[in-house]
C-alpha positions in Angstrom: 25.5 42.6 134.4 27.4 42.6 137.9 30.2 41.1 136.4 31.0 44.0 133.7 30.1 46.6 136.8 32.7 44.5 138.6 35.3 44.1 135.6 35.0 48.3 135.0 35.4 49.1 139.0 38.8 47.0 138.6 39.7 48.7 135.5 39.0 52.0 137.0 40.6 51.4 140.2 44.0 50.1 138.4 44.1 52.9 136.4 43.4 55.5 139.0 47.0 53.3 141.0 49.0 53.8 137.8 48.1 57.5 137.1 49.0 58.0 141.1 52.3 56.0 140.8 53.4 58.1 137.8 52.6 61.0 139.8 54.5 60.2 143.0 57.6 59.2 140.8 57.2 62.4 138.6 57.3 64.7 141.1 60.0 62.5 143.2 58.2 61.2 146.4 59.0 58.0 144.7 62.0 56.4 142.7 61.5 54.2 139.3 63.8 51.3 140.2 66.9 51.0 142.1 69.0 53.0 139.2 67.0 55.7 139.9 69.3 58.6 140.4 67.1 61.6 139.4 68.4 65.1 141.5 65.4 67.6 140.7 66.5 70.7 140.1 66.7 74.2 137.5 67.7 72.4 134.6 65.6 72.3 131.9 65.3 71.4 127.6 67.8 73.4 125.8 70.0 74.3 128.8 73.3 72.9 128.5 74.2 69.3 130.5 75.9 69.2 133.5 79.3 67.7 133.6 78.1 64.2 134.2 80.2 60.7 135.0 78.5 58.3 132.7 79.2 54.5 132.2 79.8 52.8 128.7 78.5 49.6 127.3 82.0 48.2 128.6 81.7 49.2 131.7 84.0 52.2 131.8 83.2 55.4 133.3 83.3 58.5 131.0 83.3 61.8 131.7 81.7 64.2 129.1 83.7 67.4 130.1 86.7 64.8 128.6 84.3 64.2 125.6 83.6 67.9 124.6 87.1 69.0 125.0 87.6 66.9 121.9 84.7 66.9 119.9 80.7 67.5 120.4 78.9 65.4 121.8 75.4 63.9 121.6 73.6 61.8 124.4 70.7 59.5 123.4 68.6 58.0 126.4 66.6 55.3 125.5 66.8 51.1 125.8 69.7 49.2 124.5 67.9 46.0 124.4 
């Protein structure tokens, strides 16, 4: 019995870490990784996207202001993996 009191109190208490880790990086107190590059700020869904320097899968650097002067554009966020 003191061993699935035990087992819960470690579940609780790693869950109760995790929820406070996504907190502290939500709000900014903390960064995701090293690529981390979030600026919090006004901008929210449906406003339009800042002018922003992107890289491509070739290592290029792209600039969508040079991308909507010739067409639209869509960005997708996700993993390429």
């Amino acid at each position: 019995m003191n061993l699935v009191i035990g087992l819960v109190a470690v579940l609780a208490a790693g869950a109760a870490g995790l929820l406070v880790y996504r907190k502290l990086v939500e709000h900014g107190f903390l960064r995701y990784n090293r690529w981390d590059r979030r600026v919090r700020g006004p901008l929210r869904a449906g406003d339009p996207a800042p002018d922003l320097e992107l890289t491509g899968y070739d290592g290029s650097r792209i600039r969508l202001s040079s991308v909507w002067a010739e067409r639209p554009a869509v960005l997708v966020f996700g993993s390429c993996t």
